[in-house]
C-alpha positions in Angstrom: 55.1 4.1 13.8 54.8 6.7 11.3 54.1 3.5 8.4 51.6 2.2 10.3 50.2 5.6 11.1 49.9 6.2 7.0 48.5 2.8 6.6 45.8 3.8 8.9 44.6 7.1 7.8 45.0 5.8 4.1 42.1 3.6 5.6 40.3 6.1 7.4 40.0 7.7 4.2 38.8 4.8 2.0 35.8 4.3 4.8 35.2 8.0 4.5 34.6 7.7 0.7 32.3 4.5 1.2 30.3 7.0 3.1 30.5 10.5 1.2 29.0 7.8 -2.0 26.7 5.5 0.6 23.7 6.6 -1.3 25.0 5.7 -4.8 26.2 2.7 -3.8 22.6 1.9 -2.0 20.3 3.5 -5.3 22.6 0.8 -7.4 22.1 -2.2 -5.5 18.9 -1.4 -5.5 18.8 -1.4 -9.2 20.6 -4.6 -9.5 18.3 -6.4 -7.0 14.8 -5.0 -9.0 16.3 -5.7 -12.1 16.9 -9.1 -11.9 20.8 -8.9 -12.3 21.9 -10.0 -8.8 19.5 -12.7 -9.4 20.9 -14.1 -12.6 24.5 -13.9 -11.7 24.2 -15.7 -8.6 22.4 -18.5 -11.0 25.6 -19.1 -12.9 28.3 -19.6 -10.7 30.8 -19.6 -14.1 30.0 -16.1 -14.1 28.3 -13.9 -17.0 29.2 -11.1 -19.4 27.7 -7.8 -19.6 26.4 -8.6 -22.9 25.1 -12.2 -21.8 23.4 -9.9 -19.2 21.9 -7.5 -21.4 20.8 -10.8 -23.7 18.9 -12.5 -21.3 17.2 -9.8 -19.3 16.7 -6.5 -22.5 18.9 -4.2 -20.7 21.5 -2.2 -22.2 24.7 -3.0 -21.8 25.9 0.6 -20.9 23.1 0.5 -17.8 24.3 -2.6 -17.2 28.0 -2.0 -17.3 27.8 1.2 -14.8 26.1 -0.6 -12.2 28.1 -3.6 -12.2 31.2 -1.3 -11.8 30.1 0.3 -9.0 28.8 -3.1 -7.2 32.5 -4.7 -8.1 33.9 -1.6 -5.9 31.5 -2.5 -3.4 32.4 -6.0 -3.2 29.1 -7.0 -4.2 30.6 -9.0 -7.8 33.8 -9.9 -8.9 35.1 -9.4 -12.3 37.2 -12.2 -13.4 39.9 -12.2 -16.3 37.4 -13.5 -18.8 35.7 -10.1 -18.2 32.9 -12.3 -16.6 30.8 -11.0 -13.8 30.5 -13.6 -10.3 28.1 -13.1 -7.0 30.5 -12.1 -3.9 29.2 -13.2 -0.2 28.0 -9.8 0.0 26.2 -9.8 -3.0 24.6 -13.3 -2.6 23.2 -11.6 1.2 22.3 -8.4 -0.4 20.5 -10.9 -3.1 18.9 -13.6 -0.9 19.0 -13.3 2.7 15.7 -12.2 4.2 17.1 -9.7 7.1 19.1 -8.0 4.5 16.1 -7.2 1.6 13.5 -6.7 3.7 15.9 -4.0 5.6 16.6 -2.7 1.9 12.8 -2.6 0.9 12.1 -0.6 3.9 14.5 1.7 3.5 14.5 2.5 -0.5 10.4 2.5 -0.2 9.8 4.4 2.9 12.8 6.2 4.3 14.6 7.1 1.4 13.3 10.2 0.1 12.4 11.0 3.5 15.8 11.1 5.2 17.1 13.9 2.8 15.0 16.0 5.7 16.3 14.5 8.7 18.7 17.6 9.3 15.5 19.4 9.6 13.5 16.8 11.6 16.5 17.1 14.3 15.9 21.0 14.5 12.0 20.9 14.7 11.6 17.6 16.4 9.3 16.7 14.2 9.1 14.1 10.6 9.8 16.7 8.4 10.4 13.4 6.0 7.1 12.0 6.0 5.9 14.4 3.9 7.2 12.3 0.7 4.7 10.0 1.4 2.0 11.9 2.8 0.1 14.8 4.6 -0.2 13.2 8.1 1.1 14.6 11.4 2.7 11.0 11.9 3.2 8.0 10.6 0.5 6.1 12.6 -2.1 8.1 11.2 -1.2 7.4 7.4 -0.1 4.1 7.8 -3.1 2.4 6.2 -3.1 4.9 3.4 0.5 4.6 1.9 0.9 3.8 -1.7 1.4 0.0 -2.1 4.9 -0.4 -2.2 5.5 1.2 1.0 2.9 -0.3 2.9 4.1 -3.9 1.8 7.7 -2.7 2.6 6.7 -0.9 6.3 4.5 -4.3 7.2 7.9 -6.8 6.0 9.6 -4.8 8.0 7.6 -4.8 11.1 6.6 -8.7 11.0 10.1 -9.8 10.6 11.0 -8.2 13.3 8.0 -9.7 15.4 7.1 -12.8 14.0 9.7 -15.0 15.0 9.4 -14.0 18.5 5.6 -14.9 18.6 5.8 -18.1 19.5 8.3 -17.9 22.3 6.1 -14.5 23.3 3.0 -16.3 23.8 4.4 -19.5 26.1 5.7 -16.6 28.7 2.2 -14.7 28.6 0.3 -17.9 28.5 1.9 -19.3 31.4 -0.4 -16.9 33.8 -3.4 -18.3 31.5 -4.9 -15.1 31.1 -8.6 -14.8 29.9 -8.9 -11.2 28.6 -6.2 -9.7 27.0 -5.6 -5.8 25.7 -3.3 -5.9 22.9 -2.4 -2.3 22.6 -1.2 -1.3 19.3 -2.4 -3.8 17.6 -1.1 -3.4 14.1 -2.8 -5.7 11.7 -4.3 -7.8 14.5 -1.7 -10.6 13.8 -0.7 -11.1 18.0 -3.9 -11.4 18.8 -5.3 -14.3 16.3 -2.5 -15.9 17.1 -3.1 -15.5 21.0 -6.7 -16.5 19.7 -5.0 -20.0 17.8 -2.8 -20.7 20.7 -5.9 -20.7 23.6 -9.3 -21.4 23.1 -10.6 -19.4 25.6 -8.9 -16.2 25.4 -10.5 -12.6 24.8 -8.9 -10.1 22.9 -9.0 -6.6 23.1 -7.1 -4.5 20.3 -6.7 -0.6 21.1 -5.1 1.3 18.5 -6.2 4.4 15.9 -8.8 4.3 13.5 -7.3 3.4 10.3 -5.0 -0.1 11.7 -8.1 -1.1 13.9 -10.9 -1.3 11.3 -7.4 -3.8 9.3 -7.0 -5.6 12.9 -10.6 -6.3 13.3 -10.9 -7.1 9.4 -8.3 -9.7 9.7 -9.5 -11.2 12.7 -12.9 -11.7 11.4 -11.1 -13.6 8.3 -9.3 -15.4 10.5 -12.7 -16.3 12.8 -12.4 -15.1 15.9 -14.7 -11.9 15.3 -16.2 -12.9 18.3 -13.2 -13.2 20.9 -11.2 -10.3 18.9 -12.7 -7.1 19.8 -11.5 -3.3 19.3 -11.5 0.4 20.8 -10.3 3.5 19.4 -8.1 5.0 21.1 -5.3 7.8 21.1 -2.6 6.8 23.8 -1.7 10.3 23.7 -4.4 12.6 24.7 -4.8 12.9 28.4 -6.5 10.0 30.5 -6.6 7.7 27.4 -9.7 5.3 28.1 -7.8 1.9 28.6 -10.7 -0.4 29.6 -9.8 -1.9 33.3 -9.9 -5.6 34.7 -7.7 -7.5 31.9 -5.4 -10.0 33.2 -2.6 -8.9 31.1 -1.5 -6.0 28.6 0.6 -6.4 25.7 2.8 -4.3 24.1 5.1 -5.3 20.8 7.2 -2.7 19.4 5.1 -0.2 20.6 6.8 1.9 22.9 9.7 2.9 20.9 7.1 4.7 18.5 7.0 7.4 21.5 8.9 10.0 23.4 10.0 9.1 27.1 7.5 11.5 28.3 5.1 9.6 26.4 5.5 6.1 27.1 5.7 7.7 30.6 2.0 8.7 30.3 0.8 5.3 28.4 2.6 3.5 31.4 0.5 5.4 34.1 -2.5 5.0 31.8 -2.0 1.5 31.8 -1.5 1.2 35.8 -5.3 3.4 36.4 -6.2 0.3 34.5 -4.4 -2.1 36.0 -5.3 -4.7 39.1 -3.2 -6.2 41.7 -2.8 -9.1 39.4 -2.8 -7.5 35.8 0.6 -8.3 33.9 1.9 -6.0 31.6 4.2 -7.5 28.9 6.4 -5.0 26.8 8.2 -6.7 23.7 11.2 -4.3 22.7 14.4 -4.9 20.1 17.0 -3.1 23.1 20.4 -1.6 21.3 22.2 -2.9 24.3 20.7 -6.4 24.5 22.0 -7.7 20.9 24.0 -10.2 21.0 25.9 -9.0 17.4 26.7 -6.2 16.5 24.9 -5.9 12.8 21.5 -6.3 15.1 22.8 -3.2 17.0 23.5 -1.3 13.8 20.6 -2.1 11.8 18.3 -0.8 15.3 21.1 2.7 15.6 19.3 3.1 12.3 16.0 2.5 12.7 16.1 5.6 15.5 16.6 7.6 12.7 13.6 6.1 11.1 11.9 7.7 13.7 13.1 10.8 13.9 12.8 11.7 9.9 10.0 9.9 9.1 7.7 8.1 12.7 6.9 10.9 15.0 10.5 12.9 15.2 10.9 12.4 18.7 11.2 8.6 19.6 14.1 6.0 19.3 15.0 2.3 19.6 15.8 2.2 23.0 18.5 0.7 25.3 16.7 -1.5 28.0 17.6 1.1 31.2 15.9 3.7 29.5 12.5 1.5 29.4 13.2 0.3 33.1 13.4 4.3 34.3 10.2 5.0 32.5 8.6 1.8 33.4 9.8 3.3 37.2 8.3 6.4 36.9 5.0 5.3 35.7 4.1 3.3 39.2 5.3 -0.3 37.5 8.0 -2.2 38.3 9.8 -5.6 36.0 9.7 -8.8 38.0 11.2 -10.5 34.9 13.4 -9.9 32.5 13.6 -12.2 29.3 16.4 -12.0 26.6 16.9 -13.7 23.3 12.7 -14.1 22.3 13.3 -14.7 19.0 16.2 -13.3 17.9 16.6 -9.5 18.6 13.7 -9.1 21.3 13.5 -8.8 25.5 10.3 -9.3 27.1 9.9 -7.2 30.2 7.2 -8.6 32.8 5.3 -6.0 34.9 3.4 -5.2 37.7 1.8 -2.5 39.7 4.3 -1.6 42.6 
């Protein structure tokens, strides 16, 4: 007992040192990625030297050599007895696979600097972080005014985590055949053209702030639909929110976990004033508790804290139960409950009660 006891805080204290040097570790993968050295190794499965590295790519062979050490101690290379550097399995993911650099992107060009103010952000409740990027009182507001880098990075982020459930999305909301459709929070307009692709008929209504509407309504008039896409301003949080009334359905994609439960409470009621007997409400969420692996559960444990240092400071991904209690309190109820659209998401059908 008292071995194995050794043996296991011996390796409680190696994972403690992975996280006391997380960030390093991070910052130099990073590097490795943007510089092109992941790349190259995984090109030459013989492996390469640090001065074959600093050859090909005009990088010094002392920059080179500290990152590669680092990234052998995180299993990211191996160093073989020719002194020759190979890709891992972890390095080839961290290198190629899509999930993995478009979580990477998103947090080196939007969180980063951000979440060194997340002890704050937990006292004050508010995104102390976003400050690094800009003077807005959230996210939402500044959204269309990042720098480049971490607008491309915030939007790859977003559609990967949407896109694939699209398709699926639209054969459950098309099988009521609505004709008018509000899309609230509409982002860059991309549910609705497709809603516009997928039924010829259909009219779209996009409610969301200032700055992502007039980039919704641009896009949809380059996609063509200028004339079945239409928008309205609208702040979902000042009290009685204007949601236009009569639509056969409301849609909602990873838009409710940008709020408070006090506020998704309100947008819920706000949406039922608005509501008929027959309007459907359809609210696309990534649930921690409906994942069916746990990296997906991780990666969304995360993302809260996205939220709180950086979004709004007072929202979360949620688990589905808290949804259904909000979705409860707001005068709704769920008469169906879809897992598995896509490959992270539930749809949760609702009506009036």
């Amino acid at each position: 007992m008292i071995d194995k006891q050794k043996d296991t805080s011996f390796d409680a204290i190696v994972e403690a040192q992975k996280i006391a040097f997380a960030p390093v570790v991070f910052q130099a993968t990073m590097a490795l990625r943007r510089l092109g050295i992941l790349n190259l190794i995984s090109k030459n499965r013989a492996g390469l030297s640090i001065s074959e590295i600093a050859e090909q790519l005009s990088i010094s062979e002392y920059g080179i050599d500290v990152l590669l050490e680092m990234a052998e101690s995180s299993d990211v290379v191996l160093r073989n007895e020719e002194g020759k550097y190979k890709i891992t399995k972890t390095g080839f993911f961290l290198n190629s696979h899509k999930m993995t650099t478009v979580n990477m992107d998103f947090i080196n060009d939007v969180c980063y600097q951000g979440l060194f103010h997340l002890e704050e952000a937990i006292k004050t409740g508010k995104p102390e972080g976003l400050k690094e990027l800009g003077n807005w009182p959230t996210l939402y507001e500044g959204l269309s005014q990042f720098n480049p880098k971490a607008k491309k990075s915030w939007f790859d982020f977003d559609h990967y985590y949407s896109d694939d459930a699209f398709d699926e999305a639209l054969n459950i909301v098309f099988e009521e055949e609505p004709k008018w459709i509000l899309d609230i929070g509409g982002n860059t307009g991309k549910w609705s053209i497709k809603c516009c692709q997928y039924d010829e008929d259909v009219k779209m209504t996009i409610l969301d702030l200032p700055g992502q509407l007039n980039v919704a309504l641009a896009n949809a008039k380059e996609a063509g639909f200028e004339n079945r896409i239409l928008g309205q301003e609208v702040d979902l949080l000042l009290e009685n929110p204007a949601i236009p009334k009569g639509a056969d359905a409301i849609w909602m994609s990873q838009f409710l976990d940008c709020f408070s439960k006090p506020e998704i409470i309100q947008i819920l009621k706000a949406c039922a004033l608005a509501m008929n007997s027959e309007t459907k409400v359809y609210i696309m969420e990534t649930f921690t508790d409906r994942q069916e692996f746990d990296n997906a559960k991780y990666c969304l444990r995360a993302t809260s804290l996205y939220f709180t240092a950086m979004a709004n400071g007072n929202s979360k991904m949620y688990r589905a139960e808290e949804l259904y209690e909000c979705i409860e309190a707001a005068g709704l109820k769920v008469i169906e409950d879809t897992d598995q659209v896509g490959e992270f998401h539930t749809i949760l059908t609702c009506t009036k009660k």
